[in-house]
PAFI-205002 format. One record per residue (C-alpha): residue number from 1; residue in one letter; x, y, z. Coordinates in pm, 1 decimal, decimal comma. Example, Ala and Ser with C-alpha at 12.3 -4.5 7.8 and 13.67 -1.06 7.14 Angstrom:
rec num->1; residu->a; x->1230,0; y->-450,0; z->780,0
rec num->2; residu->s; x->1367,0; y->-106,0; z->714,0
END
This chain:
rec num->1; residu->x; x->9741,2; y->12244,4; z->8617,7
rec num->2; residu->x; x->9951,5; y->11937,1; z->8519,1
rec num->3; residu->x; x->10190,6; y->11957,3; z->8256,4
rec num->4; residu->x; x->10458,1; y->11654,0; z->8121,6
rec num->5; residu->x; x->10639,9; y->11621,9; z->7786,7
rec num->6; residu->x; x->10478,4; y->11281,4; z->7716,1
rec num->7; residu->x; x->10712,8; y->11175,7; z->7333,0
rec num->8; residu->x; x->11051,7; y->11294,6; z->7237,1
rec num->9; residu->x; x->11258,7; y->11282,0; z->6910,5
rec num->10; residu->x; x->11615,4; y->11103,9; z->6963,8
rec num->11; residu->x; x->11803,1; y->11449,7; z->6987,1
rec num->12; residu->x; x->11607,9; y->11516,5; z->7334,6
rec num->13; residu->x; x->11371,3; y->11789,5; z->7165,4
rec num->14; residu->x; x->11024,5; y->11757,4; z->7272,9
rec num->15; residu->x; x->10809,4; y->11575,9; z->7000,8
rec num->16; residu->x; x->10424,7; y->11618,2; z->7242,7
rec num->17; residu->x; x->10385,8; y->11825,2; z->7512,7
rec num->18; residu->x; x->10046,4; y->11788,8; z->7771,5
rec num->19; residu->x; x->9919,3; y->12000,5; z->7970,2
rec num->20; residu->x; x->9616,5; y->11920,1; z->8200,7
rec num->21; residu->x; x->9390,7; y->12191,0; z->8316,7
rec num->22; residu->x; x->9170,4; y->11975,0; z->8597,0
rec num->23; residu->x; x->8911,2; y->12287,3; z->8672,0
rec num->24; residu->x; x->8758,6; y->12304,7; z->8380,5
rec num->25; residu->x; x->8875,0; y->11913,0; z->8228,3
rec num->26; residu->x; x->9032,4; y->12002,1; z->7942,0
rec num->27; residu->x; x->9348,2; y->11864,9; z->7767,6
rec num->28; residu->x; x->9577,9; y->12012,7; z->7599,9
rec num->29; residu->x; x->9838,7; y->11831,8; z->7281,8
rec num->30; residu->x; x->10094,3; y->12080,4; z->7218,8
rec num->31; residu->x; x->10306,4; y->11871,5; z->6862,0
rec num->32; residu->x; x->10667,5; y->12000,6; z->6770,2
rec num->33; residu->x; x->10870,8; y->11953,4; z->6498,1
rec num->34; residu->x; x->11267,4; y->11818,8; z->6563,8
rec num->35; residu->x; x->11368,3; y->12192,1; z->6506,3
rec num->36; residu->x; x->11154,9; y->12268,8; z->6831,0
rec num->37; residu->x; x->10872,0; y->12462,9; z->6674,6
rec num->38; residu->x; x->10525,7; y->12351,4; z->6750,7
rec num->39; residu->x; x->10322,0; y->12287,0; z->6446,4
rec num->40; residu->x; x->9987,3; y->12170,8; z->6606,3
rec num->41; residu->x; x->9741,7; y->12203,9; z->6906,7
rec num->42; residu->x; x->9513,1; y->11987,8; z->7025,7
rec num->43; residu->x; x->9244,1; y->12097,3; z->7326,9
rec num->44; residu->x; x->9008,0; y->11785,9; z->7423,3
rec num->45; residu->x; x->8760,7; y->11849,9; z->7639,7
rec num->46; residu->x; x->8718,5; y->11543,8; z->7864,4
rec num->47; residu->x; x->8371,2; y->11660,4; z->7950,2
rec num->48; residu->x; x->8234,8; y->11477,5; z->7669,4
rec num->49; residu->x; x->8286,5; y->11099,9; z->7607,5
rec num->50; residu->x; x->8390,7; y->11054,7; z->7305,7
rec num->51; residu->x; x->8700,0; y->11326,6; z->7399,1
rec num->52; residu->x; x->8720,1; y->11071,3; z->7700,1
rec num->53; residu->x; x->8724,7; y->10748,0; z->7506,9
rec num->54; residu->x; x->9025,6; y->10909,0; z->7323,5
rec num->55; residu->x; x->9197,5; y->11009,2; z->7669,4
rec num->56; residu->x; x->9212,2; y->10637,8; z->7781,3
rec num->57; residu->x; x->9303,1; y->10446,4; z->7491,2
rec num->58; residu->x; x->9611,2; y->10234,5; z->7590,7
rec num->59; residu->x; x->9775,2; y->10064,2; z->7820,5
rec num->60; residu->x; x->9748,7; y->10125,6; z->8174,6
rec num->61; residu->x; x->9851,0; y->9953,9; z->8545,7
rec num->62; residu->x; x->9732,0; y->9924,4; z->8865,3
rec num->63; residu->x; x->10017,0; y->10136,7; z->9080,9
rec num->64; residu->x; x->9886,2; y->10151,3; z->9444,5
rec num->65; residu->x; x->9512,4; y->10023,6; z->9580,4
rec num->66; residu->x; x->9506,1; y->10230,9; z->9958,7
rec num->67; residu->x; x->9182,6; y->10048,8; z->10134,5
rec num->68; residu->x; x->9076,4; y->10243,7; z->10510,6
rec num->69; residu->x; x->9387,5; y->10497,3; z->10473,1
rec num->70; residu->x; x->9619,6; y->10163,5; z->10456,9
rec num->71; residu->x; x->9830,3; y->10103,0; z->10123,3
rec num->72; residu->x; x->9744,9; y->9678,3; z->10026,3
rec num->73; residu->x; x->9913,8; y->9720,0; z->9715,6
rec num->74; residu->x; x->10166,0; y->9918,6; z->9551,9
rec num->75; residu->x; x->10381,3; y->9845,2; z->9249,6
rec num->76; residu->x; x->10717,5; y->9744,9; z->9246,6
rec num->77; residu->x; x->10957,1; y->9953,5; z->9125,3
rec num->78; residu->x; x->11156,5; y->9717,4; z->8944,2
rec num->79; residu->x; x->10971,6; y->9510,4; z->8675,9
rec num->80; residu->x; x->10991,1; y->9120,2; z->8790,7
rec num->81; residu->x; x->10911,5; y->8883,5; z->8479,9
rec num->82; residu->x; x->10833,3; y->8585,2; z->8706,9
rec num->83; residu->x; x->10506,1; y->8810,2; z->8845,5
rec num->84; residu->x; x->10437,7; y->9068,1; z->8609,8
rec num->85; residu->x; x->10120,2; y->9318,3; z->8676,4
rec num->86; residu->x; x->9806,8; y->9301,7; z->8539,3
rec num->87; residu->x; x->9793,1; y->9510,3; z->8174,7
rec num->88; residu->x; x->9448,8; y->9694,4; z->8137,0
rec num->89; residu->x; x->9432,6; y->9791,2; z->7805,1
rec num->90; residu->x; x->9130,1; y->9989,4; z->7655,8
rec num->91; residu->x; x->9097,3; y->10020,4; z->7323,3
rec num->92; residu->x; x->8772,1; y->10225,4; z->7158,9
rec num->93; residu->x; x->8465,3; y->10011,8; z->7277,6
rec num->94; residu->x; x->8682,0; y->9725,9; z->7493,6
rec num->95; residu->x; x->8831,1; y->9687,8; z->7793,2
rec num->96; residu->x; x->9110,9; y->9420,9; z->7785,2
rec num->97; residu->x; x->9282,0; y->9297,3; z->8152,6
rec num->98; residu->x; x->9551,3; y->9021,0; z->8129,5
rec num->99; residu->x; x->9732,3; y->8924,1; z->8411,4
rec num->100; residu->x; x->9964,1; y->8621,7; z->8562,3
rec num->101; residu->x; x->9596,7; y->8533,0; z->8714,5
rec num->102; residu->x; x->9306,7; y->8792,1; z->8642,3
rec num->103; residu->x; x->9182,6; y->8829,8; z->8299,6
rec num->104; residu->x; x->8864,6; y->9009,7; z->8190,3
rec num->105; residu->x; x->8685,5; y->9082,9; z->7916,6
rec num->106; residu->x; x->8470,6; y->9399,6; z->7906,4
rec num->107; residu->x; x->8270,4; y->9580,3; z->7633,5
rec num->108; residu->x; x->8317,1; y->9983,4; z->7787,2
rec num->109; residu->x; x->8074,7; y->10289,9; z->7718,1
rec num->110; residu->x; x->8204,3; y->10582,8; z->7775,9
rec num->111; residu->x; x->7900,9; y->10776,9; z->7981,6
rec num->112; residu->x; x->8066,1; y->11122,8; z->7976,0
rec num->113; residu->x; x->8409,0; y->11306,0; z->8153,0
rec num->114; residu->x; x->8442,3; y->11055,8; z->8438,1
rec num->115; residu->x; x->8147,9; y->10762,2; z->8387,4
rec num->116; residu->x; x->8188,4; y->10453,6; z->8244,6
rec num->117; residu->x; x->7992,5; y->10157,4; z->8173,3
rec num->118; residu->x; x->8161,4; y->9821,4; z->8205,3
rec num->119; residu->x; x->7949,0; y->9455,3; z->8050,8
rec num->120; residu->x; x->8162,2; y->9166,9; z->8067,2
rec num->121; residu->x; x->8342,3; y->8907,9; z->8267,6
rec num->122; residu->x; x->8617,0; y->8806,7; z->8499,0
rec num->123; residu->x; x->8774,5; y->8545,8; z->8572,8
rec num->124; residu->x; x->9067,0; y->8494,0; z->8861,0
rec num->125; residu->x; x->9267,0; y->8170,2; z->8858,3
rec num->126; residu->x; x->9246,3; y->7817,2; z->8697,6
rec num->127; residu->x; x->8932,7; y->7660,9; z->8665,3
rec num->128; residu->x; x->8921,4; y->7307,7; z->8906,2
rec num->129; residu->x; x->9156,3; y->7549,0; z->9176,4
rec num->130; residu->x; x->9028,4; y->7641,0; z->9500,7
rec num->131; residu->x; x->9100,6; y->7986,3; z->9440,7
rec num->132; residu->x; x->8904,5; y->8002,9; z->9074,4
rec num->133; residu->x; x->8640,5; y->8270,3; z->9070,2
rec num->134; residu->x; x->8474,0; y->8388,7; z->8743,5
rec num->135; residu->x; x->8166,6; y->8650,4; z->8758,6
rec num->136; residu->x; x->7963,4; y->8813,2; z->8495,5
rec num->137; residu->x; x->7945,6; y->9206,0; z->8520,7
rec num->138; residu->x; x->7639,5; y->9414,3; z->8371,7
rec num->139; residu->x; x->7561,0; y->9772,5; z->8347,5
rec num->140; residu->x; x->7846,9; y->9844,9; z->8608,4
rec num->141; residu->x; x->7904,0; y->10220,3; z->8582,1
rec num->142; residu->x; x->8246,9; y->10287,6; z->8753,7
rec num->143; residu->x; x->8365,3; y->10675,6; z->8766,5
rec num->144; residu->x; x->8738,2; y->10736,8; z->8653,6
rec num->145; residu->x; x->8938,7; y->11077,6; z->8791,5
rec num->146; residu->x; x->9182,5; y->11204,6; z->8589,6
rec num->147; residu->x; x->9437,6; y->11330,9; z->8769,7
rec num->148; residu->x; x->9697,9; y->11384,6; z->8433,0
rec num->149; residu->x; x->9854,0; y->11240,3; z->8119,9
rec num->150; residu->x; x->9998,8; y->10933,8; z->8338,1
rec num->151; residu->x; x->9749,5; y->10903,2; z->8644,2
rec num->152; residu->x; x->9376,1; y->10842,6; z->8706,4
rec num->153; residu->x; x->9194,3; y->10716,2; z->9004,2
rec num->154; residu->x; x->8950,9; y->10408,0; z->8943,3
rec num->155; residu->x; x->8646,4; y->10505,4; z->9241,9
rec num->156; residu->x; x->8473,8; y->10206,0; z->9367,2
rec num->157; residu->x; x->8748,2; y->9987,1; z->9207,5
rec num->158; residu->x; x->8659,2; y->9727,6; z->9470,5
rec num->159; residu->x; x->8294,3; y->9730,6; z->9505,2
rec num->160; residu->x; x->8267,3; y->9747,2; z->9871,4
rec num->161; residu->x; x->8069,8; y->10028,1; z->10006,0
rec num->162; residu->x; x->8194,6; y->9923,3; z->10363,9
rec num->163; residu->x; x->8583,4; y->10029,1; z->10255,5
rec num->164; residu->x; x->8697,6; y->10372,8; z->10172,5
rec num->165; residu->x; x->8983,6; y->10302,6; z->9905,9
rec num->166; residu->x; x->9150,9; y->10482,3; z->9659,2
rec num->167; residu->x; x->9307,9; y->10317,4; z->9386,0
rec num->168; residu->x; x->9561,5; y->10473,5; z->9134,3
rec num->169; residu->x; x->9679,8; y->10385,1; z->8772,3
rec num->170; residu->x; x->9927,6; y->10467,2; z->8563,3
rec num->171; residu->x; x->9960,5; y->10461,9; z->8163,5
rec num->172; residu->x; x->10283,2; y->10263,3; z->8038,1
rec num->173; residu->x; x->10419,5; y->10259,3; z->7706,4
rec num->174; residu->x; x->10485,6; y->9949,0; z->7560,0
rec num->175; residu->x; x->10750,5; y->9969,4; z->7307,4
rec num->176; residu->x; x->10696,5; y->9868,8; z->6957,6
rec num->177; residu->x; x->10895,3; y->9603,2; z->6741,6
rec num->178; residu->x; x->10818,7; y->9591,4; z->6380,2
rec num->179; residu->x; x->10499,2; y->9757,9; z->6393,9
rec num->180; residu->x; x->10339,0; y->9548,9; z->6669,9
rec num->181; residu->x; x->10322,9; y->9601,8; z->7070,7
rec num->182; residu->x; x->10566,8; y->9353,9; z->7256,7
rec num->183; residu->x; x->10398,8; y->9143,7; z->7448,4
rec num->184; residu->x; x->10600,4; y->9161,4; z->7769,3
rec num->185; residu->x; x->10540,3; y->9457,9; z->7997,7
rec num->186; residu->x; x->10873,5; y->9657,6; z->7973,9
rec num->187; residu->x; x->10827,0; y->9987,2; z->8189,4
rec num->188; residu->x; x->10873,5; y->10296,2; z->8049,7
rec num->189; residu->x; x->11178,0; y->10391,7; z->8226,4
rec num->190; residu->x; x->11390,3; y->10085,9; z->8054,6
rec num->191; residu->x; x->11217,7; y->10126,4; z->7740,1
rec num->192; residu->x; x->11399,9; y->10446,9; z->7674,6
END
């Protein structure tokens, strides 16, 4: 079982509470009030995919891709504004990736607790560069594990039957100014 307080009110009280119960997929919302007393309870069952659709809404980065027991990519600790990450944000029946270089465009179907359906397309660099690819993806069913409130596991992230790889993401919380998102990445740990 994984448990995090996830929101807090300005005094330090816990606002939402998670806890994660991975044998049987279900996730639990505790809500408080400021005095500390919880008011509501959410349980989601991610077994079903509309429960799961409502699990991954937001924002979420790549933190580590391991390929053959070998780490090829792991996330800097310190946000750099000159190279920021790519920002996968899914949002009911999309799938939104902007990057310094990768951008996609997906329409997502959520098959059930860890199945999704991705149609869409990528595109990596400039178009007239060397390095420009652009593909068109259909009926892709990729297979999410949830490992808590923060984490999940992308499987066959890559595509590449030949490599064993395990590749980890991790929700962020972009901070809001007058209503709206800001639209640079500021992790959560300065946002506070």
């Amino acid at each position: 079982m994984v448990e995090d307080v996830i929101e807090t009110y300005e005094s330090g009280n816990k606002k939402v509470y998670v806890r994660y119960h991975p044998d049987v997929n279900v996730l639990e919302k505790h809500f408080y009030n400021s005095a500390g007393e919880m008011i509501h309870l959410e349980r989601d069952s991610l077994s079903y995919g509309d429960d799961f659709e409502k699990f991954m809404i937001g924002t979420w980065i790549l933190e580590s891709m391991t390929v053959n027991d070998e780490i090829v990519f792991e996330k800097d600790s310190i946000y750099n504004p000159d190279n920021p990450p790519n920002i996968y944000t899914f949002s009911g029946k999309k799938l939104l990736v902007s990057g310094p270089q990768y951008s996609a465009d997906y329409k997502i179907i959520y098959l059930d607790s860890s199945r999704v359906e991705l149609n869409g397309k990528w595109t990596y660099g400039n178009e007239g560069e060397n390095t420009y690819r652009s593909e068109q993806i259909n009926y892709d069913v990729d297979y999410f594990q949830i490992l808590s409130y923060y984490n999940f596991i992308w499987t066959n992230f890559l595509e590449d039957p030949e490599k064993e790889e395990e590749v980890l993401f991790r929700r962020i919380i972009l901070p809001l100014i007058n209503g709206s998102p800001v639209t640079t990445l500021v992790p959560p740990e300065e946002s506070r």
